[in-house]
KOLLODO-947207 format. One line per field, with one value per residue (C-alpha): x, y, z. Coordinates in pm, 1 decimal. Example, Ala and Ser with C-alpha at 12.3 -4.5 7.8 and 13.67 -1.06 7.14 Angstrom:
<atoms>
x: 1230.0:1367.0
y: -450.0:-106.0
z: 780.0:714.0
</atoms>
This chain:
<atoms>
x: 13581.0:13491.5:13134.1:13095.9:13232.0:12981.7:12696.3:12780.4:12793.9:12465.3:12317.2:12457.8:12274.9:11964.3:11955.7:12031.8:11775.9:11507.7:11601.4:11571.5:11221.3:11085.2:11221.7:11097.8:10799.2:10594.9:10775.5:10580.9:10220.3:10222.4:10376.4:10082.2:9841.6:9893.2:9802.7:9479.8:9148.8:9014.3:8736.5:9050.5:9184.8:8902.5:8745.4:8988.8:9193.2:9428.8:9595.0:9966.1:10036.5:9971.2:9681.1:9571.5:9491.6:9876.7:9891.3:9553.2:9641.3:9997.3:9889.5:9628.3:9872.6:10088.5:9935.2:9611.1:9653.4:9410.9:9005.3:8809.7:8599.2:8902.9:9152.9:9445.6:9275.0:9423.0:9417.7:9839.6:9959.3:10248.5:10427.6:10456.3:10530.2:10787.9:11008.5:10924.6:11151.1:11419.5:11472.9:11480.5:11694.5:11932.4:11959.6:12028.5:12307.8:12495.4:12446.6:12622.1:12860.0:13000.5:13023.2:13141.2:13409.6:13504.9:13481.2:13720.6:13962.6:14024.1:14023.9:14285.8:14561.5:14492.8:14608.0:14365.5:14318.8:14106.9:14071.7:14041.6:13773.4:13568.0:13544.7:13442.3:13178.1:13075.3:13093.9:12874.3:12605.3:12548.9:12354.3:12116.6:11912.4:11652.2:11351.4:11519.1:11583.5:11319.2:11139.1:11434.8:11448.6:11090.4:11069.6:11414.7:11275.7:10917.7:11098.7:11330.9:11006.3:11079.2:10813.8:10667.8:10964.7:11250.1:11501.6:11346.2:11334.2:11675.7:11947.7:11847.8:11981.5:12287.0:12521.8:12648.5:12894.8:12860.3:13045.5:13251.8:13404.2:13442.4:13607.1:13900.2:13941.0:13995.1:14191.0:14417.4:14477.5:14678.5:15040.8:15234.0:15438.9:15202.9:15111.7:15490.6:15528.0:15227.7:15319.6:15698.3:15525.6:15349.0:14992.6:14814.2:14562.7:14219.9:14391.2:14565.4:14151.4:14018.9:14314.0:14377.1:14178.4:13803.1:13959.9:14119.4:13767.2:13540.7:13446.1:13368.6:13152.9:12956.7:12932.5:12867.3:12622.7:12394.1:12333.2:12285.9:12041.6:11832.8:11875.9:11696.4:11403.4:11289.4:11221.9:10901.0:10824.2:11043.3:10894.1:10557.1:10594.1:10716.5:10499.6:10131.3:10092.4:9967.9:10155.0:10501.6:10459.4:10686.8:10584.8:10678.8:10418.8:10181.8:10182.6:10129.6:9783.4:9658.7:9616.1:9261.0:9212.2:8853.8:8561.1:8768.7:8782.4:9149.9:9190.9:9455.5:9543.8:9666.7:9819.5:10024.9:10103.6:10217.0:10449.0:10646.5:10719.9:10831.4:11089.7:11230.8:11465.9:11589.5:11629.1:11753.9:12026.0:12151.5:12197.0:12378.1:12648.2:12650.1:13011.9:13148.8:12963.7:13085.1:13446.6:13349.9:13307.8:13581.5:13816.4:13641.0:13743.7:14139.2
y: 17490.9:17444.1:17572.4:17332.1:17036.6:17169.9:17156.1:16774.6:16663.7:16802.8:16681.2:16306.6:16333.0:16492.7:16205.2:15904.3:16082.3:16086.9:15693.6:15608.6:15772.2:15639.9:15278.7:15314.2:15453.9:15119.4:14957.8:15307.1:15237.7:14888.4:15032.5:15272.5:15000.2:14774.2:15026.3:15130.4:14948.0:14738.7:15003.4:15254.7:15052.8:14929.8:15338.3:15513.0:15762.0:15554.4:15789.8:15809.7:15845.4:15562.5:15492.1:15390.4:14982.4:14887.8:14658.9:14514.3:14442.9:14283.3:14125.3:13934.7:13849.5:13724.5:13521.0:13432.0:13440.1:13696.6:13705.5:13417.1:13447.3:13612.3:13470.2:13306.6:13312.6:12949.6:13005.6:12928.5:13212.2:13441.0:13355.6:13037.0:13062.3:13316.2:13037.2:12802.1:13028.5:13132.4:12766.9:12690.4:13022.3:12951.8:12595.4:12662.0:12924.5:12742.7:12399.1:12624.6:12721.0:12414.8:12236.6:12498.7:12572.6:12209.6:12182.2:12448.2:12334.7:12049.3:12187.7:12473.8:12239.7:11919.7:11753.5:11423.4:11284.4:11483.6:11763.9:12047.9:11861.7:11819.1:12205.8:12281.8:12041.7:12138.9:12541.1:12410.7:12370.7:12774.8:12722.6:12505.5:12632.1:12496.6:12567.6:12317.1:12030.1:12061.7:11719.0:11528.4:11700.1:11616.7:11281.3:11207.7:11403.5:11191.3:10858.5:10959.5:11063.3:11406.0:11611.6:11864.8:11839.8:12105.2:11836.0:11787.7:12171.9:12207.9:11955.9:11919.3:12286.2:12331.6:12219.1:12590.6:12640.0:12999.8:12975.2:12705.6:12933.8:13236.1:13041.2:12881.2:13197.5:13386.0:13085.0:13110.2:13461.7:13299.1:13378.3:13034.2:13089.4:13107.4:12736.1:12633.5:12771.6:12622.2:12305.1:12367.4:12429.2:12028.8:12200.6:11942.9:12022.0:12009.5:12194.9:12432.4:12472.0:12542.3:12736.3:12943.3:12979.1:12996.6:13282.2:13484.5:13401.4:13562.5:13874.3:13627.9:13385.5:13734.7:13802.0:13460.2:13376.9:13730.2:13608.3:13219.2:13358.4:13587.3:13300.6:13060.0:13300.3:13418.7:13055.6:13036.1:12745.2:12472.8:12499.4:12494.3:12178.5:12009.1:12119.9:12003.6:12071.3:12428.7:12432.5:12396.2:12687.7:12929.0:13321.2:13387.8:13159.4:13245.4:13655.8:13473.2:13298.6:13591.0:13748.0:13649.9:13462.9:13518.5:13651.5:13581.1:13843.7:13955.7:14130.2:14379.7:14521.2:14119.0:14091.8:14380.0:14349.4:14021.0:14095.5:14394.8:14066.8:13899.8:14197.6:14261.6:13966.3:14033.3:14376.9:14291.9:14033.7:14286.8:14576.2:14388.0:14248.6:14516.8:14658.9:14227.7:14188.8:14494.7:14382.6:14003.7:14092.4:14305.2:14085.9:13756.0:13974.3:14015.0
z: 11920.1:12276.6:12245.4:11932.8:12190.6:12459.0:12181.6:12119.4:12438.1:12558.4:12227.0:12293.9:12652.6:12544.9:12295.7:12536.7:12762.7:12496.7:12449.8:12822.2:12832.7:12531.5:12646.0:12982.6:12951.8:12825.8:13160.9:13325.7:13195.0:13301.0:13613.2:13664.0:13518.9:13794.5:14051.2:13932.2:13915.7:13613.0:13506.5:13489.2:13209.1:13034.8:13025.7:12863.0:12888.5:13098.7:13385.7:13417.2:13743.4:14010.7:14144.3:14535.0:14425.4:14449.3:14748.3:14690.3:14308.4:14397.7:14714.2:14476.4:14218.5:14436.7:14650.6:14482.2:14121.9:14017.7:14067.2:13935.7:13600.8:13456.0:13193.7:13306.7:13660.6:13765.7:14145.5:14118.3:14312.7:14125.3:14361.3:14325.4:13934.7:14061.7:14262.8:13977.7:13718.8:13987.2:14052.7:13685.1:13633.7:13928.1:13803.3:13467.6:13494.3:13784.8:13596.2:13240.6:13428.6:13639.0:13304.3:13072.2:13329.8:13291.2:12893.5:12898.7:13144.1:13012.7:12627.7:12764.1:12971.4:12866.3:12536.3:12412.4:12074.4:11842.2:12109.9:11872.3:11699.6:12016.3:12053.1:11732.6:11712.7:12089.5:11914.2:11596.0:11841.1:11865.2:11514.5:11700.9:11987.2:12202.4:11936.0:11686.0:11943.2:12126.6:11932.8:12126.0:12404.2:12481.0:12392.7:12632.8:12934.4:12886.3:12836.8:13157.9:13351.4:13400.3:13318.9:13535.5:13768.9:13787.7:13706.8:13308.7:13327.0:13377.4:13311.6:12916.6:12864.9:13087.9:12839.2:12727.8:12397.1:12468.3:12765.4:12703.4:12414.7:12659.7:12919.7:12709.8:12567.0:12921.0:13012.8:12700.6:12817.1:13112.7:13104.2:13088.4:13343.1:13605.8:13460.8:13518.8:13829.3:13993.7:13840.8:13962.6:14333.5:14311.6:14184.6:14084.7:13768.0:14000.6:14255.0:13973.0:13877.4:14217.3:14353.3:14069.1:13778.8:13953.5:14157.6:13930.3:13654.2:13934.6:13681.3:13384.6:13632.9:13679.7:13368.2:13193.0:13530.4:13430.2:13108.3:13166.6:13421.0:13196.1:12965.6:13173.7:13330.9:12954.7:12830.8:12697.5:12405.8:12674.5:12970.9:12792.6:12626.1:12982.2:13221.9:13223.6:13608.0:13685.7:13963.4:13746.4:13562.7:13522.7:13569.5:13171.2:13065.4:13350.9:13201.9:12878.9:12980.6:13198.1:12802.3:12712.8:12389.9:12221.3:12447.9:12775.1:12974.7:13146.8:13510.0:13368.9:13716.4:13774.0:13439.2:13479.6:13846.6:13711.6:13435.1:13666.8:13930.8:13659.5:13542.7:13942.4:13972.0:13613.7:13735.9:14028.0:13929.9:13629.7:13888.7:14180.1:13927.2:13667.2:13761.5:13743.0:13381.2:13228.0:13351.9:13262.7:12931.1:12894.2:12992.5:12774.1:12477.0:12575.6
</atoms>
């Protein structure tokens, strides 16, 4: 019986293993391919392991935007593309939050006409994302005058019913007597919000902030349509036009130097808050 356990547990492990390797090893190549020199990748077989080009092929990506004659060879640094979708990242999931954190407040511990109504049309808004508005959503930003600016970029798509819904249902998990007794103590219901409930809702702001964030750095089709300016792009569509389109020819060293900068903050931001997002999301579920 115990050898039989011993058998499934290494099985399970040599199984996840096998599932890491073959996941990660695409994120590898492009790894190795931004290391090497273009006539590496263009002659096959490409090598596997890293190659002596890495600073010069990320130093160029960075801050000059890949060699000229090559697709998607604007002259817009990465670098610059890079702030672009942390700003519109950062300014997205922050924006989500402040209001969703708000909607549900106020759907939780405050009672208004037709306030179960409100919800549920604010929740039937899940079956329509960004793709299907996005007619209206251009044509309000344009008549507002904010294209290629960060403010048309993101203030059309921090309204959240994703985390509106996980909010009030956290907040529901709130024992009523701590309501009464803060009441009983002369809380009023701001400071009840800021005393209170944002404390105690620091895992779910972790969790709900992680995906908001990945949320906002992956857009592709929006920030497309709204920025004409080179210098607005974000690094998502910037990987996209390094990919040559007919005879153009692409500098894949830059292209994939490129699209491993655009996985690190991703990375970065997932790794740094994993512990709060598992508990987040844990807890949204009580």
């Amino acid at each position: 019986m115990v050898e039989k356990k011993k058998t499934a547990y290494w099985m399970t492990h040599l199984g996840l293993i096998c599932g890491v390797v073959l996941i990660f090893f695409p994120v590898w190549v492009a790894f190795v391919g931004s290391t090497v020199s273009q006539d590496d990748i263009i002659y096959p077989p490409l090598p596997l392991l890293p190659g002596p080009h890495l600073i010069d092929n990320y130093a160029n990506a960075l801050f000059r935007g890949g060699p000229e004659g090559y697709a998607g060879a604007s002259q817009v640094p990465v670098i610059r593309m890079l702030m672009n979708s942390a700003i519109m990242a950062f300014g997205i999931a922050i924006g989500k939050i402040i209001i969703s954190l708000l909607s549900a407040f106020a759907f939780v511990y405050f009672r208004f006409p037709f306030r179960k109504t409100a919800f549920w049309l604010i929740f039937i808004t899940l079956m329509l994302p960004v793709e299907v508005r996005i007619y209206p959503t251009y044509e309000v930003v344009a008549n507002l005058g904010l294209l290629n600016s960060y403010a048309g970029l993101i203030f059309p798509l921090i309204a959240s019913a994703t985390a509106t819904f996980l909010f009030r249902q956290f907040f529901m998990t709130i024992p009523d007597e701590m309501v009464e007794a803060a009441r009983m103590d002369g809380c009023k219901p701001m400071r009840f919000f800021f005393d209170i409930l944002i404390p105690i809702s620091k895992t779910n702001l972790a969790a709900i902030f992680v995906i908001m964030f990945l949320f906002g750095w992956n857009q592709f089709l929006y920030p497309m349509l709204l920025t004409t300016d080179p210098n607005m792009k974000t690094i998502v569509m910037a990987v996209d036009s390094m990919i040559p389109a007919g005879d153009d020819y692409a500098h894949w060293p830059t292209v994939f130097a490129s699209a491993i900068l655009a996985m690190l903050p991703p990375i970065i931001i997932i790794i740094s808050m994993q512990k709060f997002f598992v508990k987040g999301l844990l807890e949204s579920d009580k």
